[in-house]
N, C-alpha and C positions, 0 to 999 in steps of 0.2 A: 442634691437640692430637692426638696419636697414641694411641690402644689397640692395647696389646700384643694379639698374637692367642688369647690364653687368656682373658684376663679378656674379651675379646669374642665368644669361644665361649659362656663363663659368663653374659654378658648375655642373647648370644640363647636360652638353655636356662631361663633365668626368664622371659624375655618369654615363650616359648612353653608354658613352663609357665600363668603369669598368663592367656593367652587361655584354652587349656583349663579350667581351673577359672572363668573366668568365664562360659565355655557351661553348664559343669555347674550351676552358682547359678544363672544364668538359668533353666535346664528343672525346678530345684528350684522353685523360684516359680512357675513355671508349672504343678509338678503342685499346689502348694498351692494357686493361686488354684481350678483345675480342680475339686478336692479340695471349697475352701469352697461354690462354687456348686452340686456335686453334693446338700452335705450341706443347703444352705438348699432347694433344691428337693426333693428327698427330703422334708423337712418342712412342706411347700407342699402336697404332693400328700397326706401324712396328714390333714393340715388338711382339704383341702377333701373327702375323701372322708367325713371325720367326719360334716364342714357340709354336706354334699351327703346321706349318708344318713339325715339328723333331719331336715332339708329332705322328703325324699319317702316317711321312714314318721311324719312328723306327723299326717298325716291320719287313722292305722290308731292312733295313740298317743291321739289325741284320741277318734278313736269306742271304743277301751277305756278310759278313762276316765269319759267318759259313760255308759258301760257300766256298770263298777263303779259310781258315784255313782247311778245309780237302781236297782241293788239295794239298794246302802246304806239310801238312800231307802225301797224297800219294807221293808226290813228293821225300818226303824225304824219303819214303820207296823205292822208288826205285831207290835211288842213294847212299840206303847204301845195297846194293846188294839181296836184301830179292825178288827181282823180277828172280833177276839169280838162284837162289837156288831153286826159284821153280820152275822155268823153266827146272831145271838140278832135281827135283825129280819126274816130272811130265814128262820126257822123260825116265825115268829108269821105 
């Protein structure tokens, strides 16, 4: 079988078309895969800095709390009168 030499200029001008655009889709997927992995690691590292700093001020969260809760505490001993009473056994 014989190709005229037009229509096989015309072949080779889409075959090298078809290569070109298949480099280009390739580097296209490639910048998307690049793309997903930046953005899942990106949210890896918010993560763990979140988890990482309630991790090392737990200790300062917890002794404020303790904190607050025996004021509380005293608070509420001296508004249910236990501060009067000893004030009135320590003037006798």
């Amino acid at each position: 079988m014989k190709v005229d030499p037009e229509s096989r200029e015309l072949l080779q001008k889409t075959y090298t078309l078809a290569e070109e655009n298949n480099q280009i889709l390739h580097g296209i997927r490639r910048s998307q895969r690049i793309a997903s992995l930046m953005r899942a690691l990106y949210w890896l590292i918010i993560l763990a800095i979140t988890f990482g700093s309630f991790y090392l001020l737990q200790p300062y969260i917890n002794k404020m709390l303790d904190l607050y809760n025996s004021i509380s505490g005293a608070e509420q001993k001296l508004n249910s009168g236990s501060l009067q009473d000893l004030l009135k056994n320590f003037g006798n």
